[in-house]
C-alpha positions as CSV (number, residue, x, y, z in Angstrom):
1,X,13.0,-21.5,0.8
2,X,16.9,-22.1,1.9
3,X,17.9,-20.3,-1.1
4,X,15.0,-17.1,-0.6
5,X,15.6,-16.3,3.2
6,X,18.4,-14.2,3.2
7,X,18.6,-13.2,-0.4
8,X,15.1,-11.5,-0.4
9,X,12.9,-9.0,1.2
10,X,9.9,-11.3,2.4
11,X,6.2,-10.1,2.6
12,X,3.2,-11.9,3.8
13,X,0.0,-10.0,3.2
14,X,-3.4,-12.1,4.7
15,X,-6.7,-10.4,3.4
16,X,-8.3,-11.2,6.2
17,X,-11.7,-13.0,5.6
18,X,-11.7,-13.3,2.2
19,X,-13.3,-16.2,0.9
20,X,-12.2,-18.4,-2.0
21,X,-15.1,-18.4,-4.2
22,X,-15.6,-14.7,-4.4
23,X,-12.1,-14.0,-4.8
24,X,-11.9,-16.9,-7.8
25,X,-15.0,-15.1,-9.5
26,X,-13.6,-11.8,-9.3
27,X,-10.1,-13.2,-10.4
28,X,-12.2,-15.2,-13.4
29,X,-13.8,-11.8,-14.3
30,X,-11.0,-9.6,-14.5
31,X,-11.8,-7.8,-11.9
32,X,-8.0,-8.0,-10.3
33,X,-5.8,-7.1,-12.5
34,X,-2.6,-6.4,-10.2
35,X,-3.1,-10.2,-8.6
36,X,-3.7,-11.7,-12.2
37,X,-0.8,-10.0,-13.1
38,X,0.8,-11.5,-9.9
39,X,-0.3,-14.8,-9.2
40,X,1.0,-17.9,-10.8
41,X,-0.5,-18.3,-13.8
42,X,-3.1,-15.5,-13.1
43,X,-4.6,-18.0,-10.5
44,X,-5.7,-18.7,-7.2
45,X,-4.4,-21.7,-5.1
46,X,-7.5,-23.7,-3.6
47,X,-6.6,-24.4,-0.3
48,X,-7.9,-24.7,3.7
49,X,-7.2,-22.4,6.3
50,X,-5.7,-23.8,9.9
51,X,-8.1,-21.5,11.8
52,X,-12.1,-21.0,11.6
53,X,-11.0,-17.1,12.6
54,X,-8.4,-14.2,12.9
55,X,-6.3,-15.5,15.8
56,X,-6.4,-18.8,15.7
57,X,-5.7,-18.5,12.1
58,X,-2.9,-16.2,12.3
59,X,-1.2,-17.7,15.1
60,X,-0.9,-20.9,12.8
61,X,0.2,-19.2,9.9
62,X,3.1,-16.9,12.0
63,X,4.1,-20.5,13.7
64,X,4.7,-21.6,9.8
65,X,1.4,-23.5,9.4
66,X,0.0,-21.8,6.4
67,X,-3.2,-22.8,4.7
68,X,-3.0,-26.1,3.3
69,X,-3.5,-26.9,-0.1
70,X,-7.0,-28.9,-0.8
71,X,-5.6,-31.6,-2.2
72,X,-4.5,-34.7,-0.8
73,X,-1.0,-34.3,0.6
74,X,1.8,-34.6,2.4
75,X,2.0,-31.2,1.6
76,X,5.9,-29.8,2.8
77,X,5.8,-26.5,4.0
78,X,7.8,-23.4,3.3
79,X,8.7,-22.4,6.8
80,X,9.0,-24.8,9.8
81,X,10.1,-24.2,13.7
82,X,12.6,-27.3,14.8
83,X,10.1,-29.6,16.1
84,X,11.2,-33.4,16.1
85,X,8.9,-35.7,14.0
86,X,7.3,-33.1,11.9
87,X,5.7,-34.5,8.7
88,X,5.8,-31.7,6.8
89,X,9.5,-30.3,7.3
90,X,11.2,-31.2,3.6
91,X,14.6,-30.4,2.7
92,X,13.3,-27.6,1.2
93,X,11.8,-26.2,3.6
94,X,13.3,-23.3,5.9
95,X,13.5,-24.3,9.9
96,X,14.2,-21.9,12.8
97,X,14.9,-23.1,15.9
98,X,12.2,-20.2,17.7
99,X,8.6,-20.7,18.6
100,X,7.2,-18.5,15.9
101,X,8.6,-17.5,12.2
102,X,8.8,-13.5,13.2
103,X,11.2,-14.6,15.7
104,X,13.2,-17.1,13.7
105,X,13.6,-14.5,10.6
106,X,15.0,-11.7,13.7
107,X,17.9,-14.1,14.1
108,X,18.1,-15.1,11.0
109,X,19.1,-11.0,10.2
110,X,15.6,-9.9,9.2
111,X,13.7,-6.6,10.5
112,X,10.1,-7.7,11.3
113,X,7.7,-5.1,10.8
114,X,3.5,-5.8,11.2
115,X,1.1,-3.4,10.2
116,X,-2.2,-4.2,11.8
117,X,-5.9,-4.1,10.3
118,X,-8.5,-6.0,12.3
119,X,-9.0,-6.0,16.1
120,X,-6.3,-8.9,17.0
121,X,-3.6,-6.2,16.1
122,X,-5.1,-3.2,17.4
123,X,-2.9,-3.4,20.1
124,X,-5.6,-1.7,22.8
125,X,-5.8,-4.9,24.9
126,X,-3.4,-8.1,25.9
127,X,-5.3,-9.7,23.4
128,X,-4.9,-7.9,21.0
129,X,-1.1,-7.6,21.5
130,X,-0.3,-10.8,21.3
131,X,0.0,-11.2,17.9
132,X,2.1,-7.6,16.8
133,X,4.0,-8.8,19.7
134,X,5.7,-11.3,18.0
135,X,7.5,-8.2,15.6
136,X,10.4,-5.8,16.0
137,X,7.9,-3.3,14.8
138,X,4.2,-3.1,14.9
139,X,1.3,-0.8,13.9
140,X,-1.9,-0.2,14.1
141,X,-4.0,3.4,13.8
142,X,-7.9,3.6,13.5
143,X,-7.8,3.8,9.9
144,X,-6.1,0.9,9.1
145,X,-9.0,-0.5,10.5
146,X,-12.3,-2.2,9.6
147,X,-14.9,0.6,9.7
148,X,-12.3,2.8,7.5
149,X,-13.3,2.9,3.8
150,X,-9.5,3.6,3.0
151,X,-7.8,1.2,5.7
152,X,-5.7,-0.2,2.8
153,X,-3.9,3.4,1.6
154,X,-3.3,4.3,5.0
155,X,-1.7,0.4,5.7
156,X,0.6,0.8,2.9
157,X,1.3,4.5,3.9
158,X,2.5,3.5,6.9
159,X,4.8,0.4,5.6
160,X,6.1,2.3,2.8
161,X,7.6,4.3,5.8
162,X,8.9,1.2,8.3
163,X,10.5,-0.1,5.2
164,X,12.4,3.6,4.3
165,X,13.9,3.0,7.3
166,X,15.5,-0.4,7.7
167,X,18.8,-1.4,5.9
168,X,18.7,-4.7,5.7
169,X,16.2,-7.6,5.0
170,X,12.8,-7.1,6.0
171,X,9.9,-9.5,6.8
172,X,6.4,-7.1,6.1
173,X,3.6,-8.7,7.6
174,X,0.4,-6.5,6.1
175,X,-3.3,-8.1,8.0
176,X,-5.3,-6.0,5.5
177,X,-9.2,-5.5,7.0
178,X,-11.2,-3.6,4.1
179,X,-12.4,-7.3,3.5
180,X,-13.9,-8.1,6.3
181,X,-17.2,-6.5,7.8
182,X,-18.7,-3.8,7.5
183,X,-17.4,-4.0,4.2
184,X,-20.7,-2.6,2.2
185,X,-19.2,0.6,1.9
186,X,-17.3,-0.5,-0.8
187,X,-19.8,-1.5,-3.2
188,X,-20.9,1.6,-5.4
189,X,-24.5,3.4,-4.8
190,X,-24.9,0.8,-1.5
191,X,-25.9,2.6,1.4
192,X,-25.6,1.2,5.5
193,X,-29.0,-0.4,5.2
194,X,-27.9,-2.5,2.4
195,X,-25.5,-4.1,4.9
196,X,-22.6,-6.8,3.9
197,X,-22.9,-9.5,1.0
198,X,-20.3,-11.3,-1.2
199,X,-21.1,-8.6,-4.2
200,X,-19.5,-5.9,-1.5
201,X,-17.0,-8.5,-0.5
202,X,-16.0,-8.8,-4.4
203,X,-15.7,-4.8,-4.4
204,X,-13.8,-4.9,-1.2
205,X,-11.2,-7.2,-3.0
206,X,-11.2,-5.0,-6.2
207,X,-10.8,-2.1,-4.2
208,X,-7.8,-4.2,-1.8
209,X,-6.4,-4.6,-5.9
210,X,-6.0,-1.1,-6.7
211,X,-3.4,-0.1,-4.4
212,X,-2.1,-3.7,-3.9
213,X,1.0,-3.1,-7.2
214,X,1.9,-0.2,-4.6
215,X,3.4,-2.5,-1.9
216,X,4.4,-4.6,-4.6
217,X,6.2,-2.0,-6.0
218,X,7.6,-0.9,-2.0
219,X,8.9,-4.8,-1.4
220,X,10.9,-5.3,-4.9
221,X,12.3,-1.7,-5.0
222,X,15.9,-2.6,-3.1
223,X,16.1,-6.6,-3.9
224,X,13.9,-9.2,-5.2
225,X,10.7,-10.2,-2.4
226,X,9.0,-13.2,-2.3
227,X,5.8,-12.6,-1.3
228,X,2.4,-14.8,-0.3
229,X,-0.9,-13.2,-0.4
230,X,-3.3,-15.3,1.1
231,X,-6.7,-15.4,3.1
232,X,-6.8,-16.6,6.8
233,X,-10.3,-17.9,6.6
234,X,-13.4,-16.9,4.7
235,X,-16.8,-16.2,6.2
236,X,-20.6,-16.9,5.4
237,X,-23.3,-15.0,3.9
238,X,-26.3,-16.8,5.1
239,X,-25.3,-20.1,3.4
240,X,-27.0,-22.7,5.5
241,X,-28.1,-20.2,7.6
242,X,-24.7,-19.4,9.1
243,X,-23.5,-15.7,9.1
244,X,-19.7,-15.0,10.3
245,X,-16.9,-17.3,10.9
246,X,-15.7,-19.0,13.6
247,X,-17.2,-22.2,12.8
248,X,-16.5,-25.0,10.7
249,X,-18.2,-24.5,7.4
250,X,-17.0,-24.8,3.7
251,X,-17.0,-20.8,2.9
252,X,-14.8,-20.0,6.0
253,X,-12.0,-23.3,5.2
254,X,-11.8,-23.3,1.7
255,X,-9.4,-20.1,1.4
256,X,-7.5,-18.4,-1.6
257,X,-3.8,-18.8,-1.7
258,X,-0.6,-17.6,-3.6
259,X,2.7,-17.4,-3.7
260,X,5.3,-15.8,-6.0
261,X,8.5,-13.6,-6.3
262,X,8.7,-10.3,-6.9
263,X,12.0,-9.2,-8.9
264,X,13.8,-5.9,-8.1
265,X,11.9,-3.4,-10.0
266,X,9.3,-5.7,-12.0
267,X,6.4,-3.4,-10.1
């Protein structure tokens, strides 16, 4: 990452509460063409997410932790804060002496932008504050939000313009919320009383995949971007009777993962 911070735009786009086995079906299928396209190999990274939800997830992940790959590590990390006796920080890896990345890529000459999706970036309460807080720049609007059936146009919408406007690096942090619920309004002919399952999960993601080559295309159009698309945690379905996240089963740690560059103009 020494040689990427600096040289590239960087985005960071979590699809918030997308789980790893529907995303690999729907991957498998051919259901995602712009991440097949996109991903290394046309595939999904197996890996486990540092938090059960939104913010505890998120506050890992903007701290550096990102989700962990399955296998048995060490596994170094990409980004790091200074912190003496860390495990994980490899020469590779990309320290900043500041308590979260946001802040460590503003010194480092980047313009942070974070365009919000679920309620932890809503911006309404302290709460949900605290995380845009940590940007230069920070939005959120009701229809980049989780009851909107077109939260992800409007999201990019409103990036494509915070990115017109800075000259130099930029770090785009996109929470995108059409994944998580209600989601059911995604799946074709399914009406309110149908109600949230992994099939309109899957058609949330397919629908997330449709406009995602559009913010690819925003990120690589003045320099090359390296980008990581990623889930902060998954959630259940019913599977052992659990319905949600926020607790410690296999659907909401096991968590899709991926990382790649963009090149100027490739999108």
């Amino acid at each position: 990452m020494n040689a990427i911070v600096g040289g590239h735009d960087l985005l960071l786009v979590t699809l918030d509460t997308l789980r790893y086995d529907v995303a690999q079906e729907a991957l498998a299928g051919g259901r995602l063409p712009t991440l097949a396209r996109a991903l290394p190999g046309g595939r999904w990274e197996k890996r486990h997410s540092p938090g059960s939800f939104t913010y505890a997830a998120h506050a890992a992940i903007l701290a550096g932790f990102l989700p962990t790959p399955a296998a048995p590590g060490p596994h170094p990390r990409l980004f790091a804060a200074t912190f003496p006796g860390s495990e994980t920080t490899a020469p590779g890896t990309w320290t900043f002496d500041a308590p979260d990345l946001p802040t460590g890529l503003a010194a480092a000459g980047y313009h942070t932008v974070c365009v919000g999706g679920v309620g932890f970036f809503n911006k309404l309460t302290p709460l949900g504050s605290a995380l845009p807080g940590l940007f230069a720049e920070s939005h959120w609007e009701p229809e980049y939000g989780v009851t909107s059936p077109t939260s992800f146009e409007a999201q990019i919408a409103c990036a494509e313009r915070a990115v017109a406007g800075a000259d130099g690096p930029v770090f785009l942090f996109v929470n995108v919320s059409a994944l998580h619920q209600p989601n059911w309004f995604h799946l074709p002919g399914a009406t309110r009383g149908h109600g949230d399952d992994p099939r309109s999960h899957a058609a949330a993601l397919e629908y997330v995949d449709r406009h995602l080559g559009r913010l690819f295309a925003l990120m690589s159009a003045r320099r090359p971007a390296f980008a990581i698309v990623c889930s902060d945690h998954g959630t259940a379905y019913g599977e052992d009777g659990h319905v949600g996240h926020r607790i410690g089963h296999e659907v909401v740690w096991t968590v899709p993962y991926g990382e790649f560059v963009l090149e100027r103009g490739q999108w």
